[in-house]
N, C-alpha and C positions, 0 to 999 in steps of 0.2 A: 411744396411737400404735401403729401397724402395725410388724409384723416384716418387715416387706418395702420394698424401695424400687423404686420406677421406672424403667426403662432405657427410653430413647430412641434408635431410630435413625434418623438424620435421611441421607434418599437424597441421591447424589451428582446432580448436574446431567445430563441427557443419560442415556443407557442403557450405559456403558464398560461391557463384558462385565469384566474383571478386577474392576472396582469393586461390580456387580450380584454377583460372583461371591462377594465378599468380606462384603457384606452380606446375602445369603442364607444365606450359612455363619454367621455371628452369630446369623441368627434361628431357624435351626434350634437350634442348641447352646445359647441360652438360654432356650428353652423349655423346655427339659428340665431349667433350675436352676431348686428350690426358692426360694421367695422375690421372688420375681421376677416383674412385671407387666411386658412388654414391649409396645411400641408401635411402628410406624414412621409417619414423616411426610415431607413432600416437603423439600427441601434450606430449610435455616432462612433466607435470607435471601431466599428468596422468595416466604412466607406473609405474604400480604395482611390486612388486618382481615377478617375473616367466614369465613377458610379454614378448613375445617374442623378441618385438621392444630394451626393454630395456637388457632382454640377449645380442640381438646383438650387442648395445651398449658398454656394460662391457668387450665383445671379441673383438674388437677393438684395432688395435695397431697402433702406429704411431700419427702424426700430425693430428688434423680433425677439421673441418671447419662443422658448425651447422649453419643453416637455420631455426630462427622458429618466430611467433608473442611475443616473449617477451624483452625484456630491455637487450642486451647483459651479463651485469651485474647478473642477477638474471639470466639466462640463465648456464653463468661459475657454480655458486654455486650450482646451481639444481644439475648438471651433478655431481659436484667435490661429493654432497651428496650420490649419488649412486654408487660412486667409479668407475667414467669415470674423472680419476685425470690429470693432468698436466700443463702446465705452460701458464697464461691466455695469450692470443694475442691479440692484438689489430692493429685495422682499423681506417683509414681515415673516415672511413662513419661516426666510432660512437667514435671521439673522447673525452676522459676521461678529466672527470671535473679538472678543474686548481683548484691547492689547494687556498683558499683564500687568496689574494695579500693584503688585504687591514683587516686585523688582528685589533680587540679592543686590547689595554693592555690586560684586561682581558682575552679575547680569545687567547689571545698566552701564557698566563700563566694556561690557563685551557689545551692548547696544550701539554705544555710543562711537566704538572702532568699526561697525560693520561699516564696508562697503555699502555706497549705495546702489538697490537693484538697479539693471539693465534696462526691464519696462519692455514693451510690446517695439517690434521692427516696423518702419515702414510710416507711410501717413497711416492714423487712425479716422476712421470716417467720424463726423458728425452724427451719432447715431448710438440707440441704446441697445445692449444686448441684456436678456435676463434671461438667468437659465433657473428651474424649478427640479428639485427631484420628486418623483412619482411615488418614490417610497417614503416620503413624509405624510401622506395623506391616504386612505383608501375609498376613499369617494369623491366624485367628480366636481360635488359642487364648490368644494373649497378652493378648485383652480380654478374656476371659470370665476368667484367672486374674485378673485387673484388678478386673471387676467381683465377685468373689468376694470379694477383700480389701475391697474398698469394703463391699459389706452385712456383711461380719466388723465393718466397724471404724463402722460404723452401728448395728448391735444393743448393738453394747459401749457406746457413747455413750446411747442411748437406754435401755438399765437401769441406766446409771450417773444416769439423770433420773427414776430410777422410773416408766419409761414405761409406757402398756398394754402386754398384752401382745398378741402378733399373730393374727388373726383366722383363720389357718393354711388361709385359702383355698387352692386349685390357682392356678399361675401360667395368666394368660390373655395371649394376641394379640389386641391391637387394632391395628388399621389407623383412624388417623384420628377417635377417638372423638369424638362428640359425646350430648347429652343425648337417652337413648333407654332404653334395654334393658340387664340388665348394672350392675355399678355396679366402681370405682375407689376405694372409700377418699374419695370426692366426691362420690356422690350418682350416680345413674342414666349410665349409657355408653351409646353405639350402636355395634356394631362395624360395620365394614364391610370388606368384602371386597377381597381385591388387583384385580379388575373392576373396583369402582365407583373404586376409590382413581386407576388408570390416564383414566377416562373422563374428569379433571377437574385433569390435570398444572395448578400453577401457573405462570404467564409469568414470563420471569425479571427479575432488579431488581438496579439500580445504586444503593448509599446509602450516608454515612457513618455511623461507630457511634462513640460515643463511651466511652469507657474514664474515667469520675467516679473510677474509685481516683487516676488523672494528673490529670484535668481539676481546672485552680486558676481557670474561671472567667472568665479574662483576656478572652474576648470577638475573640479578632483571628479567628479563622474567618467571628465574624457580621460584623467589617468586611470581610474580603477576599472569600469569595464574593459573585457578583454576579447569582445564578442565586434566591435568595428560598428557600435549601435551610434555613438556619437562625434559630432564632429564641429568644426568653425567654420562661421559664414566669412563672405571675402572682410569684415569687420572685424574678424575675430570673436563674433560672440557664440556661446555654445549654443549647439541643434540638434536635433534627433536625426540624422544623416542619413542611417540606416535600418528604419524602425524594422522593419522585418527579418535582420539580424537577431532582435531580442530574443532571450529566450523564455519560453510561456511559461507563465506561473512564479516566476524570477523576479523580485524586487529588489534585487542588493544594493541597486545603486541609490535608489531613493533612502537607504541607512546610512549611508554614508552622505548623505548631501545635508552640510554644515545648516543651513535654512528651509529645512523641509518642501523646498523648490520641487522636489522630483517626484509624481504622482503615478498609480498605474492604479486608473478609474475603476478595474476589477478585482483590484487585490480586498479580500476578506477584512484587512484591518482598517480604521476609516483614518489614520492616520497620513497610511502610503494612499489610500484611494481618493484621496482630496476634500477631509472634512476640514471644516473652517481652523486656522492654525491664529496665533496671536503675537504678538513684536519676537517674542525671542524661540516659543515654540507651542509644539502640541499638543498630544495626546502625550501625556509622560505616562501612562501603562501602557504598554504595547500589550494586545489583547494576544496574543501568540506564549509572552512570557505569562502572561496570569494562569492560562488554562495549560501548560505546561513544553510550551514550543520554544524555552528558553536555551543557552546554549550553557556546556558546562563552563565552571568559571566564571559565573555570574551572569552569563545570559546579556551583553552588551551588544549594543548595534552592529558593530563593527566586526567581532568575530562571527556574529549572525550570517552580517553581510559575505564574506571571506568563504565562510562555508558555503553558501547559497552558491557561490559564484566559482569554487572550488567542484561542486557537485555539477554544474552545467561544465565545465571543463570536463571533466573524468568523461559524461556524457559525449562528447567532442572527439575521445580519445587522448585527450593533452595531457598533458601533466599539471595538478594538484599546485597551489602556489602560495595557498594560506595568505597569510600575511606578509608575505616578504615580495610583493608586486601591485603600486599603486594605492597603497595606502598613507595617504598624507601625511606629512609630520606632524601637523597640527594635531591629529587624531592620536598621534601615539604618544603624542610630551604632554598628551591635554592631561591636566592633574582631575583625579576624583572628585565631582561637585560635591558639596556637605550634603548629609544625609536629612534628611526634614520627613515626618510623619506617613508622607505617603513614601516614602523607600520601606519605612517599619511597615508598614500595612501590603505593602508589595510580599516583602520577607516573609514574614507570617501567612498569608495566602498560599507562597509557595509549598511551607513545610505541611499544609492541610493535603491528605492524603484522597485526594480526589480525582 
């Protein structure tokens, strides 16, 4: 095994001078670190099958370290969904949600009946993935000490396996690699230039991601969307079948998913966009109800979801269907959880005239 790991910089959407700013400053300064193959690629949830960024990707071996604007979290699963698989890492920057300390009876007993998750498809390689988001930090150097401790604590792990030892190549920039000239630790690279890289931006994409460490399986996303976005492998476990089915801007089905399993890396609230969640859940304000995106009736997930998913129909042409299609029973028998301090402080936020 190699003395070096992989770093990934995955571009932000759009040319934001601050953002372009920030991710220049990365790729100069980790050129310059020993150990280190760096790469950049167009933003991850817009590499299509055959894009170049995400071939080079998928040829990939070893430990890798990803640089992009999304939620760590929803970052791991994107990649795991393209089959860039292995074992999630985790950072000091974006330490993972503590499971909840302070548990209802109830909620330890709804714990304790959960299904347990599905978990990633397939072998898992030997191998660590760590993803960082960009908008944790506004200067470079905080990732590069980042990634510094990460290949420390990589080399320590891999002569504790009696690994190879590293092949003490010069660190190289690829833009984009695919099979050509050059080689990766995987067989022959092609680099290519910040030119060609620009001549060939990908279009951008709306799709759910699924997080298998939550997902129990349950199936209610394949009954409530109505759009043909999801589907079962010959296993039976759920999949995003038809991601460009989805419709943009649309998160309903991530409301309705019992284990906050269902992510869409670009949605505005960081709950659905894959911010750290904990055993039973997460963000319990949804920032849409605070600033006034609630629905009448109390503003609950589920008719949120119904409408969202109501208004891409009408979109469609189709017919309106509310709540009376795919909506679980679990969801509708489910009795009111008791009210605790943050429901008052919800309440009262609402009736401020802002």
């Amino acid at each position: 095994m190699s003395g070096k790991i992989t770093v990934v910089i995955s571009q932000a959407q759009g040319k934001h001078p601050v953002k372009r700013g920030l991710e220049e400053s990365l790729a100069a300064a980790l050129l310059m670190e020993p150990g280190i193959d760096l790469s950049i690629v167009p933003h991850l949830v817009d590499l299509q099958p055959g894009h170049t960024g995400r071939l080079y990707l998928e040829g990939v071996t070893g430990d890798v370290v990803v640089l992009g604007w999304l939620y760590p979290r929803a970052a791991f699963w994107l990649l795991d969904r393209i089959g860039v698989k292995g074992q999630e890492g985790t950072s000091p920057m974006h330490p993972k949600a503590e499971d909840d300390e302070d548990l209802t009876e109830e909620e330890k007993a709804e714990l304790a009946e959960r299904p347990p998750a599905i978990g990633p498809s397939g072998a898992i390689p030997d191998r660590v993935i760590t993803c960082l988001d960009l908008r944790h930090k506004d200067k470079h150097e905080p990732y590069v000490e980042e990634i510094r401790r990460i290949l420390a604590e990589t080399r320590a792990r891999r002569q504790s396996k009696q690994a190879q030892q590293s092949a003490g190549k010069a660190p190289v920039l690829m833009e984009l690699g695919l099979p050509g000239n050059g080689t990766n630790g995987n067989g022959p690279i092609k680099s290519f230039s910040p030119e060609e890289l620009l001549q060939a931006p990908p279009g951008r994409r709306w799709y759910p991601v699924i997080d298998y460490s939550r997902c129990t399986n349950c199936l209610e996303c394949l009954d409530f969307c109505l759009f043909g976005v999801y589907g079962a492998d010959g296993d039976g476990r759920i999949t995003v079948e038809n991601q460009d089915n989805c419709k943009k801007g649309c998160p309903a089905c991530s409301r309705v998913c019992p284990h906050q399993a269902i992510m869409f890396p670009e949605y505005k609230t960081a709950a659905i966009a894959g911010a750290p969640v904990g055993a039973i859940g997460g963000l319990k304000i949804d920032l849409s109800k605070l600033f006034g995106g609630g629905v009448g009736g109390g503003g609950d997930a589920i008719a949120l979801a119904a409408q969202e998913r109501d208004r891409e129909l009408v979109k469609d042409g189709r017919e309106a269907v509310g709540l009376a299609a795919g909506i679980p029973k679990r969801q509708t028998d489910k009795a009111p959880a008791a009210r605790d301090e943050l429901d008052d402080l919800v309440d009262a936020i609402d009736k401020l005239d802002i």
